[in-house]
C-alpha positions in Angstrom: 0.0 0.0 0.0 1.2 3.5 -0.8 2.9 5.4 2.2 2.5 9.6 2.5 4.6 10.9 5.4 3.0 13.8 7.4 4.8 16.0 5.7 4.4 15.5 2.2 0.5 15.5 3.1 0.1 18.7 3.2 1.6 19.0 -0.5 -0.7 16.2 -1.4 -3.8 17.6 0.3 -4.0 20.9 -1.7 -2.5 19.4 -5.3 -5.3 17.1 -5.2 -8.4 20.1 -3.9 -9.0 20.6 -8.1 -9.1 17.2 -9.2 -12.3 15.6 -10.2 -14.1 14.1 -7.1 -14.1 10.0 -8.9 -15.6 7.1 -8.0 -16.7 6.3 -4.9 -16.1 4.8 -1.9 -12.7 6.2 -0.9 -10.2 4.7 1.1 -8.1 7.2 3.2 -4.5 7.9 2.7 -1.7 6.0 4.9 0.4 8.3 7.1 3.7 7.4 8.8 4.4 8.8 12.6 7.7 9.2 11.9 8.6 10.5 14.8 7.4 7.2 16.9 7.9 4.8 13.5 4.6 4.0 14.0 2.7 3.0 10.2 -1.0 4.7 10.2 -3.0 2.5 7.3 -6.3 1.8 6.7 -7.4 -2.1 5.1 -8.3 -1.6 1.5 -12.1 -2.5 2.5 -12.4 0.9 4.7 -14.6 3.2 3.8 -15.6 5.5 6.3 -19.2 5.5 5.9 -20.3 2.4 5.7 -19.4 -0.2 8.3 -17.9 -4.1 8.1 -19.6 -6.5 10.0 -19.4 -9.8 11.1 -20.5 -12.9 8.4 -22.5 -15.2 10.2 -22.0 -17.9 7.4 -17.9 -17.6 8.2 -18.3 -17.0 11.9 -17.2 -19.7 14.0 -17.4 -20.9 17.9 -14.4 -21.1 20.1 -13.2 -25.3 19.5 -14.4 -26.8 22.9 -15.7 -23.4 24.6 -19.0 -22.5 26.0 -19.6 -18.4 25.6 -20.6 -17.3 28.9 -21.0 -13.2 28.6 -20.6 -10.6 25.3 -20.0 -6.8 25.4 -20.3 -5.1 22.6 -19.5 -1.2 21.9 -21.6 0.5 18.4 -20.4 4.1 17.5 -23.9 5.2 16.7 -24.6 5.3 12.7 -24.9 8.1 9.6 -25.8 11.3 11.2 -25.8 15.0 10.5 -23.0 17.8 10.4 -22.0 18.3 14.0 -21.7 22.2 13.1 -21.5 24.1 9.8 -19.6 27.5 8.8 -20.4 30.6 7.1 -19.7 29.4 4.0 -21.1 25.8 4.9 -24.3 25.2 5.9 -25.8 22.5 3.5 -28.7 20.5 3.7 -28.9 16.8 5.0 -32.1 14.5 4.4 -33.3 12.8 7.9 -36.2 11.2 6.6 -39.7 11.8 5.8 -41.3 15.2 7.2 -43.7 13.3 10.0 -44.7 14.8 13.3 -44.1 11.5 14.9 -42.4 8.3 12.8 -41.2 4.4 14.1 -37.6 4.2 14.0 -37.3 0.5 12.5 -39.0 2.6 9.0 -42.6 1.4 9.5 -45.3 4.2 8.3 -47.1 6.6 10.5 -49.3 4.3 12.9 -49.6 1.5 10.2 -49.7 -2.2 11.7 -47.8 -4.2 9.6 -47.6 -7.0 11.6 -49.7 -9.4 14.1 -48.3 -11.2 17.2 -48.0 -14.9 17.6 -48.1 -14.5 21.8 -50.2 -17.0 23.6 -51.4 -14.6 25.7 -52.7 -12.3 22.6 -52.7 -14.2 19.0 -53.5 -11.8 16.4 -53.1 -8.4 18.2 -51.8 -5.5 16.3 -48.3 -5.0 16.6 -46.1 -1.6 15.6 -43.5 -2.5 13.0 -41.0 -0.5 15.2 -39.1 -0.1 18.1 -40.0 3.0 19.6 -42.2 6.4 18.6 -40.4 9.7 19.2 -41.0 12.9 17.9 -39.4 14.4 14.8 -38.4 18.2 15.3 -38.7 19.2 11.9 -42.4 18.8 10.4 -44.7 20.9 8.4 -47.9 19.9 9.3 -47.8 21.0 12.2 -45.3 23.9 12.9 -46.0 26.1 9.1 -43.3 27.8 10.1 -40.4 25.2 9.8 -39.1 26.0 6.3 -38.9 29.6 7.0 -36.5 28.7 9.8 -35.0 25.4 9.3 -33.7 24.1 6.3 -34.2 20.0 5.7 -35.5 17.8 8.3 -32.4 17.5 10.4 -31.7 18.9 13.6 -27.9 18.9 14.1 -26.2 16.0 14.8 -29.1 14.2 14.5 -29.3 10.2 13.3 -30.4 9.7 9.6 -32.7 7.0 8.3 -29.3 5.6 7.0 -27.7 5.7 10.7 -30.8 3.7 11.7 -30.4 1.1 8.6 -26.8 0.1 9.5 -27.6 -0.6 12.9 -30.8 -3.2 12.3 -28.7 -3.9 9.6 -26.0 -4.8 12.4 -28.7 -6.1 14.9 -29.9 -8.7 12.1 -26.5 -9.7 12.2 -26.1 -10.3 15.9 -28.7 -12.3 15.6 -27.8 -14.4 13.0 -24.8 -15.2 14.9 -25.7 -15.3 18.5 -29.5 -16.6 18.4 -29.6 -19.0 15.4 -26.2 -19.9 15.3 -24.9 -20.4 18.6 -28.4 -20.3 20.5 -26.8 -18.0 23.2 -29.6 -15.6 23.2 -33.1 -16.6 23.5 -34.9 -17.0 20.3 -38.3 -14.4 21.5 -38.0 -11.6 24.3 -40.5 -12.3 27.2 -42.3 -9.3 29.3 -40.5 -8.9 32.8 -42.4 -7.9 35.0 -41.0 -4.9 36.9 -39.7 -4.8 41.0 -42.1 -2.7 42.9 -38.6 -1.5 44.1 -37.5 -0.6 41.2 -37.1 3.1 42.2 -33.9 2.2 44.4 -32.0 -0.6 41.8 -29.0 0.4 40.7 -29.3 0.4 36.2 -28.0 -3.0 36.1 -29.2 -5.0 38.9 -33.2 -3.6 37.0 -31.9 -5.4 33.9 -31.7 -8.9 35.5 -34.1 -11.5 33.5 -33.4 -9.0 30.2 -31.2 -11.1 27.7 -29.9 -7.5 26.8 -28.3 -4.9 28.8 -28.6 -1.4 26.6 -26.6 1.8 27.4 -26.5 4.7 25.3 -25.0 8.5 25.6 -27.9 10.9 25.9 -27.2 12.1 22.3 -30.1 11.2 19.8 -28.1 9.6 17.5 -26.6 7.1 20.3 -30.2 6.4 21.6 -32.0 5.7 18.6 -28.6 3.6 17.0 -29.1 1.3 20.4 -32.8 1.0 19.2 -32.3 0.2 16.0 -29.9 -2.5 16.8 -31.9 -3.9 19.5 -35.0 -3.5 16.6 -32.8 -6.0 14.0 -31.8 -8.4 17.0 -35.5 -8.9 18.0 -37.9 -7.5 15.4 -41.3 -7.4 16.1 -42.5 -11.1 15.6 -39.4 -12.2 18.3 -41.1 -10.3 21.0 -44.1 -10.1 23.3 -46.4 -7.5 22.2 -45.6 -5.4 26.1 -41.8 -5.8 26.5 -40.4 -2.9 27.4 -36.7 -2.4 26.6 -34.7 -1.2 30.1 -32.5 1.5 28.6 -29.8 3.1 30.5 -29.2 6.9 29.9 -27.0 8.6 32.4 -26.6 12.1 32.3 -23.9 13.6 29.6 -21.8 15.2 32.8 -21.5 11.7 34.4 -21.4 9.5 31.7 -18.3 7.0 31.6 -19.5 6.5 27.9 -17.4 9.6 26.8 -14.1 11.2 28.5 -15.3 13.5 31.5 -13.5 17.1 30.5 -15.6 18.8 32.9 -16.1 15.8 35.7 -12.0 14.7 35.4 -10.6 18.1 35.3 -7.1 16.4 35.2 -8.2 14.5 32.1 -9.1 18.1 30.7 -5.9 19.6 31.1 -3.8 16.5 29.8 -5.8 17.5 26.3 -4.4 20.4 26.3 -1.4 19.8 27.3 -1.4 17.2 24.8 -2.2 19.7 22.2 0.3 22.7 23.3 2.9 20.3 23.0 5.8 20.8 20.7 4.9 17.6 18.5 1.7 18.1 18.5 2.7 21.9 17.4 4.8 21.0 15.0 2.1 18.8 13.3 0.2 22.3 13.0 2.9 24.1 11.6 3.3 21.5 8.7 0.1 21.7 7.5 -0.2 25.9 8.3 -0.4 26.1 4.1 -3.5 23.6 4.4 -5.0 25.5 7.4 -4.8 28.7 5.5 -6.5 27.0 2.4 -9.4 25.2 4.9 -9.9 29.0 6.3 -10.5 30.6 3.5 -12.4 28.1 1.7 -15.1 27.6 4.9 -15.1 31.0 6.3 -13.7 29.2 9.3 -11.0 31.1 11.0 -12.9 32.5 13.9 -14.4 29.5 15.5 -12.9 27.5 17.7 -13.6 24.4 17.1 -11.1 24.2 14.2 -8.1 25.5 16.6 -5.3 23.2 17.1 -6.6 20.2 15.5 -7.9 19.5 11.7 -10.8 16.7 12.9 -13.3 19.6 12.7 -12.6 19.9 8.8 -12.4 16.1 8.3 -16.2 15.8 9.6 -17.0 18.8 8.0 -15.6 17.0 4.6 -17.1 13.5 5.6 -20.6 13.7 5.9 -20.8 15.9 2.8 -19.0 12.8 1.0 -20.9 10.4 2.4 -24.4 12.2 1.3 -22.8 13.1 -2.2 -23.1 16.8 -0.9 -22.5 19.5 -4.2 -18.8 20.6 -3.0 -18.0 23.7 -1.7 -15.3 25.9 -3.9 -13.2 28.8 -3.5 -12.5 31.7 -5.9 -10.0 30.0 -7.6 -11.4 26.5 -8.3 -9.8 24.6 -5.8 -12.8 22.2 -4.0 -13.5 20.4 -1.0 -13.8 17.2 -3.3 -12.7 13.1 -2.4 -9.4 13.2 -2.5 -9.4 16.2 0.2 -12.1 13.9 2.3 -9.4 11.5 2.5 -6.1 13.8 3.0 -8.2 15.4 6.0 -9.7 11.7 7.4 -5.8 10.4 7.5 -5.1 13.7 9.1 -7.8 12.8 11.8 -6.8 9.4 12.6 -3.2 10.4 13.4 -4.9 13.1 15.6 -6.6 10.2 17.5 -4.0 8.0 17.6 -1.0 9.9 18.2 -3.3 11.2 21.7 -4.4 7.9 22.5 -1.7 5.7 21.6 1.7 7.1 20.5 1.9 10.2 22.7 4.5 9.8 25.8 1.3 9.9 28.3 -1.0 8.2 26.4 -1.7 5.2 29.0 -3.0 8.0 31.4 -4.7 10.2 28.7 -7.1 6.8 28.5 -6.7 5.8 32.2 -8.8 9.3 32.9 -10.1 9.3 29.6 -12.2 6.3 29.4 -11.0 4.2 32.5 -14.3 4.2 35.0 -16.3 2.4 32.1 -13.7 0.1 32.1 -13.9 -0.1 36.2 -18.0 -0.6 35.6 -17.0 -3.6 32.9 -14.1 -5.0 34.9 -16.9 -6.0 37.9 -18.7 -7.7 35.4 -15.4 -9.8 34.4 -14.7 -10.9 37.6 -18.2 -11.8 38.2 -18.2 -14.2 35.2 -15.1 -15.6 36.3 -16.0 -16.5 39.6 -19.3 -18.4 38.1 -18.0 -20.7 35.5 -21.1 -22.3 33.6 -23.2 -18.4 34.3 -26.7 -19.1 32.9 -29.2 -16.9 33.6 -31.9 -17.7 36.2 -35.5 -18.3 35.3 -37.7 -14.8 35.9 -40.9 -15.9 37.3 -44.0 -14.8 34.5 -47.3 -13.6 35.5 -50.2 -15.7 35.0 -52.5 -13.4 33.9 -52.1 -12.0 30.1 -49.9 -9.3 29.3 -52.4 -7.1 28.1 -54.6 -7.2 30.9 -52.1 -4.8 32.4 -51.6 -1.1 32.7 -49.1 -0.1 30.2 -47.7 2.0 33.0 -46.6 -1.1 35.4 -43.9 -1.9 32.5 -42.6 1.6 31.8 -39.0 1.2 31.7 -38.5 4.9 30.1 -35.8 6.2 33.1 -32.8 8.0 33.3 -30.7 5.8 35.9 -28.2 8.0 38.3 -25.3 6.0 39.4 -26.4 5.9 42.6 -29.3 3.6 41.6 -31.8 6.4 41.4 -34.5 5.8 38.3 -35.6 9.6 37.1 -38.6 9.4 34.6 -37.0 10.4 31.0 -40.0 12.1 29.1 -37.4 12.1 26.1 -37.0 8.7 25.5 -40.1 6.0 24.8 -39.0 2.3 25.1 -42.2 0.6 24.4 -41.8 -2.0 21.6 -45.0 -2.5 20.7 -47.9 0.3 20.4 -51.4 -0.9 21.2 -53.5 1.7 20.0 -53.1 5.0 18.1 -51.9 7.5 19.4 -52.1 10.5 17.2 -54.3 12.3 19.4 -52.5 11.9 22.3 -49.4 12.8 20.5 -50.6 15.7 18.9 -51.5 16.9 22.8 -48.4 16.2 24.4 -46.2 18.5 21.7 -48.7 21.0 23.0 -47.3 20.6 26.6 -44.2 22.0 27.7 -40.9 19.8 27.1 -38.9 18.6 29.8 -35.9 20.1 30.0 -32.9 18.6 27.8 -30.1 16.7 29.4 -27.1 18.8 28.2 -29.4 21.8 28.6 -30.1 21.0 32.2 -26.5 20.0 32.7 -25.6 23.1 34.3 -28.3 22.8 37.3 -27.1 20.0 39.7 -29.5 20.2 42.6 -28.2 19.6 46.4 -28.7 16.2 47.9 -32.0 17.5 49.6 -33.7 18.6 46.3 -36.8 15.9 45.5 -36.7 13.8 42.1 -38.8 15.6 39.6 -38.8 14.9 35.9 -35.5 14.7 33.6 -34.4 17.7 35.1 -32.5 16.0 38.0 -28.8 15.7 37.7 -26.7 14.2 39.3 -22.3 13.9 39.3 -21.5 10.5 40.7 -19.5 9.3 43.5 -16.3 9.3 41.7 -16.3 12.7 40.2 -16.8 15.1 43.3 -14.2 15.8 45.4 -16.0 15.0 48.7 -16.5 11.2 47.4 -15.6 8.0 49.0 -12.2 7.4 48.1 -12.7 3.9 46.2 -16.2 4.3 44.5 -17.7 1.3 44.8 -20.1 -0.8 42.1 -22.8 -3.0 43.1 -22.3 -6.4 42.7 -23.8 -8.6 39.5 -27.5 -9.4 39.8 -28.7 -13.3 39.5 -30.1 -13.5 36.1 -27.7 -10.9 34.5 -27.7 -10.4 31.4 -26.0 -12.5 28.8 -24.9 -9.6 26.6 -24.2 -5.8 27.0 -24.6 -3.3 24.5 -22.8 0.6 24.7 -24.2 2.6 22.2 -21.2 5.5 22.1 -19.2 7.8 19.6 -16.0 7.4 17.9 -14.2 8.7 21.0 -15.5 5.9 22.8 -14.5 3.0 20.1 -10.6 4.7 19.7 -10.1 4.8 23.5 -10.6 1.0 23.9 -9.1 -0.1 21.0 -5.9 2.3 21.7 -6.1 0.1 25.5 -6.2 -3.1 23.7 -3.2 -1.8 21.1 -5.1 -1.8 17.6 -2.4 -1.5 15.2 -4.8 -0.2 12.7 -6.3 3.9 14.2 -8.0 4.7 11.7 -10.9 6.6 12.4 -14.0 3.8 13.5 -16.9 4.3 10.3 -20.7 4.8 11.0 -21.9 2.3 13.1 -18.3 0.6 14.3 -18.3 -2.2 16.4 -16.4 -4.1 18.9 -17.5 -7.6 20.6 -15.9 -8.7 23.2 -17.0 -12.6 23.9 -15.5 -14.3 27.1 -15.2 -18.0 26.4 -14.9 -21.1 28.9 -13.3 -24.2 28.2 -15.7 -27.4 28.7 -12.7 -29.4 30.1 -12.1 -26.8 32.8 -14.7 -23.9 33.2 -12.5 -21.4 35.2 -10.2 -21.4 32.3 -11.4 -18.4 30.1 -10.4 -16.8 26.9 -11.1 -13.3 25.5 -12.2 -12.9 21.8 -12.4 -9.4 20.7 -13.5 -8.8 17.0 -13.7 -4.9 15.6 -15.9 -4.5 12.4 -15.8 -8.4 11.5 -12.4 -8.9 12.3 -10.3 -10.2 15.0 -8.3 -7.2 16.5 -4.6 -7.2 15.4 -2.9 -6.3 18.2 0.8 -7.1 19.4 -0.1 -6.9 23.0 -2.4 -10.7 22.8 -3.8 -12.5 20.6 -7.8 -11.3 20.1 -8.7 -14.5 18.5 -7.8 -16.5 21.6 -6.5 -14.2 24.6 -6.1 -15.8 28.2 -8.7 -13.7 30.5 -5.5 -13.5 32.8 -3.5 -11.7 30.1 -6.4 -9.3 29.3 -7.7 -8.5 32.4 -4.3 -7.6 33.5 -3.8 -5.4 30.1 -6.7 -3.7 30.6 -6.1 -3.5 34.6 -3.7 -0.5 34.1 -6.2 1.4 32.5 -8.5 1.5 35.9 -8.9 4.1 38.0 -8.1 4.0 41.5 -9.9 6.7 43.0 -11.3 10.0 42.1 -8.5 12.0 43.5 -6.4 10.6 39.8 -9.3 13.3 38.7 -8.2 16.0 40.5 -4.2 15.4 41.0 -1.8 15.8 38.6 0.6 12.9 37.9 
């Protein structure tokens, strides 16, 4: 494969800004780190926005293994621009103009499909995973194409972003309900604790095949959905299950790094970015900055200071929506071949931080290290129970639909310190049982609970009563009067037999710099990481890690991800752990 060194990219990036835009898909440059002799290339089957996936006709089990637990991590799929410029500002399709729409694609209230339940046969079923309001509609708000262009807010998940991941979900399936029988074949309605206000997130998932996490950003949510949509479409589950899904407020999330809850993590970035090689990087590519500048009207927001990642999303998502390109005076374009100078310019950005930089094994300690605390507990817990099946949930006698709705509403935001706040933003109820246009209609004519991010800013005292999705909370482990050891509660009987993270890029390149990916390249739309924990038939404590990213077993030089001994993992990944909070708040 062709090798460009970092500094003959910046040659290459604005030589190639007037050549026709070609075929497509691209694949991204190569770069060399010569300063840490460190090759940066992508496989010639990249292509940034559309992901690989597992093929469940080549996917095999571990030889003489039984799988006892599965985490998987999704960056969430196609989305909107995370910002435009002056000069930027195009239009991105989100779907059809609908005041409310089903996320799986099913039409407007239409019951495609009947359910096969014993305790219902032939009930109406939604075609979809969830309902949720669409921002951008004309029906009802007249006024919407006078102020907002498209049907995208920004940043928001596309109908493409919620293809790839049923897309994905059909393909867990495949492999971990038909093939390996793993995962039960049809989800059953759990009835929920009456104490269900004082679980912690996970021990209210036990009986759930499925654990599901996601960020609070709508394009993580709905990706998790969608996922969980492919992996048990309608047919595969009782017309009431509600899906338990974890949302924990942005400023406490261990999904992404904590710049405001880790302040030390904070100033290591920008450390990290004043450096002198990280400078240096800048000042070779000063020519392409001044270009990038001029071309978006760019040089007075911050987000494009001291890194070029803004420009490479910025050039992305217009490629992968075949967006008109943008020009300057003198016909030079934002066309393919930039799209892939700037995306190799962005993976050496994350990788140099996360793995080639002199601190990098503390940049992800803070970074990313208390979701790998939360995910070590449920390591050791496997280990310690050899042959882990999940324990039988008892089922109510009567029939499902005989209940109130309300007795299986799942829709909370859990705090970490087990507290379930009602989330008005998100609706987990699989299957619809009526229409609901009306009452739709008359809750967009009700005041909106406030935002997460927006309420982010308003952390109430101890004393101040749970109300609504306005209560926020910064865990144990991010104030400075904590506990010194923040502790996680112990694995529930009946846990469940896979996890799914629903996250960003930032989350995929942290634990695949921890693990040592040789390849950084930036993670597509809709990347994925499993990680299945095997045990040996012939001796159940002996368990081996397999860890496959985007249909392929990770290439690392630190273990062997087809077959790594849980030992040798869990003391790779041990370094990464966090201590206590005072690594927040104490330089090294």
């Amino acid at each position: 494969m062709k090798t460009v060194s970092v500094l003959g990219l910046a040659v290459l990036l604005v030589a190639n800004s007037h050549v026709a835009e070609g075929d497509r898909p691209i694949s991204a440059q190569t770069v060399v780190n010569n300063r840490y002799n460190r090759q940066f290339s992508t496989p010639e089957n990249y292509e940034y926005c559309h992901p690989t996936m597992p093929n469940p006709a080549t996917y095999e089990a571990m030889p003489g293994a039984t799988l006892s637990l599965v985490q998987g991590f999704i960056r969430h799929g196609d989305r909107n621009f995370l910002f435009t410029t002056p000069k930027h500002n195009p239009v991105v399709d989100c779907g059809q103009r609908r005041e409310v729409r089903y996320y799986s694609g099913g039409t407007d209230y239409d019951y495609k499909k009947t359910s096969t339940s014993k305790d219902a046969p032939g009930t109406p079923l939604a075609d979809s995973i969830a309902a949720e309001q669409n921002y951008f509609t004309t029906k009802w708000s007249p006024y919407q194409s006078v102020f907002v262009p498209g049907t995208c807010e920004m940043e928001q998940l596309t109908e493409r972003g919620q293809a790839q991941h049923r897309a994905l979900g059909k393909v867990l399936r495949k492999i971990y309900v038909d093939k390996l029988g793993f995962l039960p074949s049809h989800l059953q309605t759990i009835p929920i604790p009456d104490t269900i206000a004082s679980m912690d997130a996970y021990t209210a998932s036990a009986g759930h095949p499925v654990y599901v996490r996601s960020t609070s950003y709508q394009r993580t949510r709905i990706s998790a959905l969608s996922l969980m949509d492919g992996l048990y479409p309608a047919e595969h589950r009782d017309i009431d299950y509600k899906l338990n899904h974890v949302v924990y407020p942005l400023q406490s999330d261990t999904l992404v790094a904590q710049h405001v809850g880790c302040p030390e993590f904070k100033k290591m970035d920008q450390a990290l970015r004043q450096g002198p090689i990280w400078q240096e990087y800048l000042n070779h590519f000063r020519n392409v900055r001044t270009f990038l500048e001029d071309l978006y009207d760019s040089a007075h927001l911050d987000v494009f200071k001291n890194n070029f990642s803004g420009y490479t999303d910025l050039s992305m998502v217009s490629h992968c929506h075949n967006l008109p390109q943008i020009c300057n005076g003198g016909g030079n374009c934002a066309n393919a071949h930039m799209a892939a100078n700037l995306l190799s310019m962005g993976s050496w950005e994350y990788a140099y931080a996360r793995r080639d930089a002199d601190h990098a094994d503390r940049y992800n300690r803070l970074g990313l290290g208390w979701l790998v605390r939360e995910l070590s507990e449920r390591w050791d817990y496997f280990l310690s129970n050899p042959g882990h099946t999940q324990t039988a949930v008892p089922q109510t006698a009567q029939p499902v639909l005989a209940r109130r709705s309300t007795e299986y509403n799942l829709s909370c935001t859990f705090t970490l310190d087990g507290r379930c706040v009602q989330d008005t933003n998100v609706n987990l109820n699989f299957g619809i049982k009526h229409d609901r246009t009306q009452e739709i209609r008359n809750e967009l004519d009700q005041p909106q609970a406030v935002p997460v991010a927006a309420a982010a800013a308003a952390v109430p005292s101890p004393d101040t009563p749970v109300s609504g999705a306005t209560v926020m909370e910064v865990p144990a482990h991010f104030q400075t009067s904590a506990p010194a050891k923040p502790q996680i509660k112990a694995v529930p009987t009946g846990a469940p037999k896979m996890e799914l993270y629903s996250g960003h890029d930032e989350t995929i390149t942290f634990l695949l710099a921890m693990m040592g990916q040789d390849n950084m390249y930036w993670p597509p739309y809709a990347s994925q990481i499993l990680m299945e924990f095997w045990s040996m038939d012939s001796n159940p404590s002996e368990i081996y890690v397999r860890v496959i990213y985007n249909g392929e077993f990770l290439k690392s030089d630190k273990c062997d991800f087809a077959k790594c001994p849980y030992t040798k993992f869990q003391q790779l990944m041990k370094k990464y752990i966090p201590e206590d909070k005072a690594e927040c708040h104490t330089s090294a």
